[in-house]
C-alpha beads as a LAMMPS data file, in Angstrom:
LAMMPS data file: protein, C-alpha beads

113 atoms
112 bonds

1 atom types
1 bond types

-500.0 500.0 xlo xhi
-500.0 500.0 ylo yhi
-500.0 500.0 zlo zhi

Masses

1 110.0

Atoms # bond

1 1 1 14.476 7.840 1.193
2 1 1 12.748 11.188 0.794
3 1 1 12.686 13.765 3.341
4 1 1 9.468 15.010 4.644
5 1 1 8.555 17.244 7.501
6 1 1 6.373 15.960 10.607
7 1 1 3.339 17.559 9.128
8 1 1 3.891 15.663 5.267
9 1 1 4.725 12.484 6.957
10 1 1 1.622 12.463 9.214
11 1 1 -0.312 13.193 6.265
12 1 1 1.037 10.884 4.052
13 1 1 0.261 7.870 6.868
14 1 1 -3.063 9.514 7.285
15 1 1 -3.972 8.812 3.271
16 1 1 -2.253 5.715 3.435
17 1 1 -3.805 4.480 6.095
18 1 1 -7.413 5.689 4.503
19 1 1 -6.556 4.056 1.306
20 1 1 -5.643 0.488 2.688
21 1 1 -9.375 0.795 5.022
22 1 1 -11.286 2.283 2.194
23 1 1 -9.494 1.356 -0.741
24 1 1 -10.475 5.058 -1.779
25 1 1 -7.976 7.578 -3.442
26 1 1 -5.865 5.794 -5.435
27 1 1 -5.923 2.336 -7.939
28 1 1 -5.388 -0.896 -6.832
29 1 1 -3.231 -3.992 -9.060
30 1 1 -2.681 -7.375 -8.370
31 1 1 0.551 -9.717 -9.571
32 1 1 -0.612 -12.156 -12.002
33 1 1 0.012 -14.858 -9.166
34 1 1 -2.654 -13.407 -7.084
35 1 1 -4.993 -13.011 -9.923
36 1 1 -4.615 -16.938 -10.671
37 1 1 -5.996 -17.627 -7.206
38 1 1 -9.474 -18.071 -6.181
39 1 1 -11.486 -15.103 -5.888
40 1 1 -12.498 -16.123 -2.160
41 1 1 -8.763 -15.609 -1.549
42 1 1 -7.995 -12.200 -2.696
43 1 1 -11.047 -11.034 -1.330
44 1 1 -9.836 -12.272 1.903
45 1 1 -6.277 -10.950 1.391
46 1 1 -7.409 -7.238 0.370
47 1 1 -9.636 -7.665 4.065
48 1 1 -6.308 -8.480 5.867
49 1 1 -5.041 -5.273 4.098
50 1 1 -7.610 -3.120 5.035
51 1 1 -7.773 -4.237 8.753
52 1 1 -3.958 -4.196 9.168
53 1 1 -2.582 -1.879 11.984
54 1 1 0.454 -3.926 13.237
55 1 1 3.097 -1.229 11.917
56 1 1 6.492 -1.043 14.286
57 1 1 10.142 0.339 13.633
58 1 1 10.776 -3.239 12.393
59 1 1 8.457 -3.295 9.481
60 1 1 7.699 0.629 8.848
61 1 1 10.885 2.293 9.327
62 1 1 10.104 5.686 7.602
63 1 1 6.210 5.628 9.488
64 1 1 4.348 5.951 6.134
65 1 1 2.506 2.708 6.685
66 1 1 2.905 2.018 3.126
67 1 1 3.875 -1.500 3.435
68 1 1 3.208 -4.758 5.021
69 1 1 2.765 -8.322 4.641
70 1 1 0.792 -10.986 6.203
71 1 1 0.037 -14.924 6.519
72 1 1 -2.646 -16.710 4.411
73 1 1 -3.767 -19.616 3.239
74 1 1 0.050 -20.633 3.679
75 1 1 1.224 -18.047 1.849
76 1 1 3.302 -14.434 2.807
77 1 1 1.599 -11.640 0.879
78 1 1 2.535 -7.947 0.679
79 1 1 0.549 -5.123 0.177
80 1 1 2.943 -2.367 -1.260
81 1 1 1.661 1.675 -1.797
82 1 1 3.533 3.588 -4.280
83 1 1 3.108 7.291 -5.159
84 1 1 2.944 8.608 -8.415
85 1 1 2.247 11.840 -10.374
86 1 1 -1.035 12.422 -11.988
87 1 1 -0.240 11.604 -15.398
88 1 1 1.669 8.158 -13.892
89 1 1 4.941 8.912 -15.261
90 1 1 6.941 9.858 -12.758
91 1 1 6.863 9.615 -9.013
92 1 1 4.894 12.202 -6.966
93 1 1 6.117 15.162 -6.270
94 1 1 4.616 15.396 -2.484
95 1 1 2.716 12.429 -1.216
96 1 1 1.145 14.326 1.080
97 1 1 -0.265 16.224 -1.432
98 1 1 -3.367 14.480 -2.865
99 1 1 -3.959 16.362 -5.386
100 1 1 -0.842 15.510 -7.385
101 1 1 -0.633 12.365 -6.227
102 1 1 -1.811 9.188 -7.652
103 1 1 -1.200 6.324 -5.252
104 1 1 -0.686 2.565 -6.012
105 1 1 -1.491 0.167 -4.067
106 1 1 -0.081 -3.672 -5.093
107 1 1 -0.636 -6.972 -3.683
108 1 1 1.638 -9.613 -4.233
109 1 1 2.886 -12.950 -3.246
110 1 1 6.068 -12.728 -1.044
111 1 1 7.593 -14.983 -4.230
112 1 1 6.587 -12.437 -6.891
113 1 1 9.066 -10.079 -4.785

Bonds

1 1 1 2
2 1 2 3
3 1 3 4
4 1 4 5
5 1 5 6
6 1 6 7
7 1 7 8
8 1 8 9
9 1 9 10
10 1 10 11
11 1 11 12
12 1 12 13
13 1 13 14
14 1 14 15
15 1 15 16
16 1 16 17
17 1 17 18
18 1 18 19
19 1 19 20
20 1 20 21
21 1 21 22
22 1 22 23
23 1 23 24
24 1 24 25
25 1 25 26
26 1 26 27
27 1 27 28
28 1 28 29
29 1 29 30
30 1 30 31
31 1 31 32
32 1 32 33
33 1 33 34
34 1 34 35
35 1 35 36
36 1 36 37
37 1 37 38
38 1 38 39
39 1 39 40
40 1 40 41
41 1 41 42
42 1 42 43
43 1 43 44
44 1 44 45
45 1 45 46
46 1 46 47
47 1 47 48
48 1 48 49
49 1 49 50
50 1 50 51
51 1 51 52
52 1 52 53
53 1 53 54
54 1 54 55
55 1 55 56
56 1 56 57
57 1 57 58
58 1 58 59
59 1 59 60
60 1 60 61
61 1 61 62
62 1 62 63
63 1 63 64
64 1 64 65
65 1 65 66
66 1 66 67
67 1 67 68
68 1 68 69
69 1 69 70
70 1 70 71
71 1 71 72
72 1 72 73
73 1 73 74
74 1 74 75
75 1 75 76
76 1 76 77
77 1 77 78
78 1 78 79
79 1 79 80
80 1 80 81
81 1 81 82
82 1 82 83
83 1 83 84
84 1 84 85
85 1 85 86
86 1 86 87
87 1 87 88
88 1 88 89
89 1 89 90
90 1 90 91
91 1 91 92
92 1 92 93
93 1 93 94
94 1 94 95
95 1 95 96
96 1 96 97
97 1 97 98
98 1 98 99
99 1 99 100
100 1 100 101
101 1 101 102
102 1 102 103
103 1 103 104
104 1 104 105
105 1 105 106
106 1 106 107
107 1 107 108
108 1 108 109
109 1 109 110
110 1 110 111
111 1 111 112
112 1 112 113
């Protein structure tokens, strides 16, 4: 785990959280499993990641509110945000710092884990 003041963590949830409402500031990639489903389906999943809020010590830990997972259609998904450097190479040097930071935001089945 990284070390980051108060102030980076808070702003690293802050663009996370913005991200997963506006899908905004950074790409977005789907597993191959979630591709082969209906289109109805990931539409609904990538709504279930934008409306999310339920984060707790049990499921984000470090309070970047960079992952979570969810129920549907009978099926765990997670939703996992990764940060990366500009050029994709390497990982960021400071999340909190949008401006060399490329985030990554995956959805997966809780199998393709």
């Amino acid at each position: 785990m990284d070390i980051y003041t108060p102030e980076q963590l808070a702003e690293i949830r802050r663009l996370n959280d913005n991200f997963r409402f506006t899908f905004r500031g950074g790409q977005l990639v789907c597993t191959p499993s979630v591709l082969a489903m209906p289109t109805m389906v990931i539409a609904a999943a990538f709504l279930k990641v934008s409306e999310f809020d339920d984060f707790n010590a049990r499921n984000d830990p470090f309070g970047e509110h960079d992952c979570l997972s969810f129920e549907l259609c009978n099926r765990t998904f997670f939703f996992k945000i990764d940060y990366y450097n500009l050029n994709m190479e390497f990982g960021s040097p400071d999340p909190s710092d949008p401006s060399v930071t490329q985030r990554v935001g995956v959805l997966m089945l809780a199998s393709d884990w």
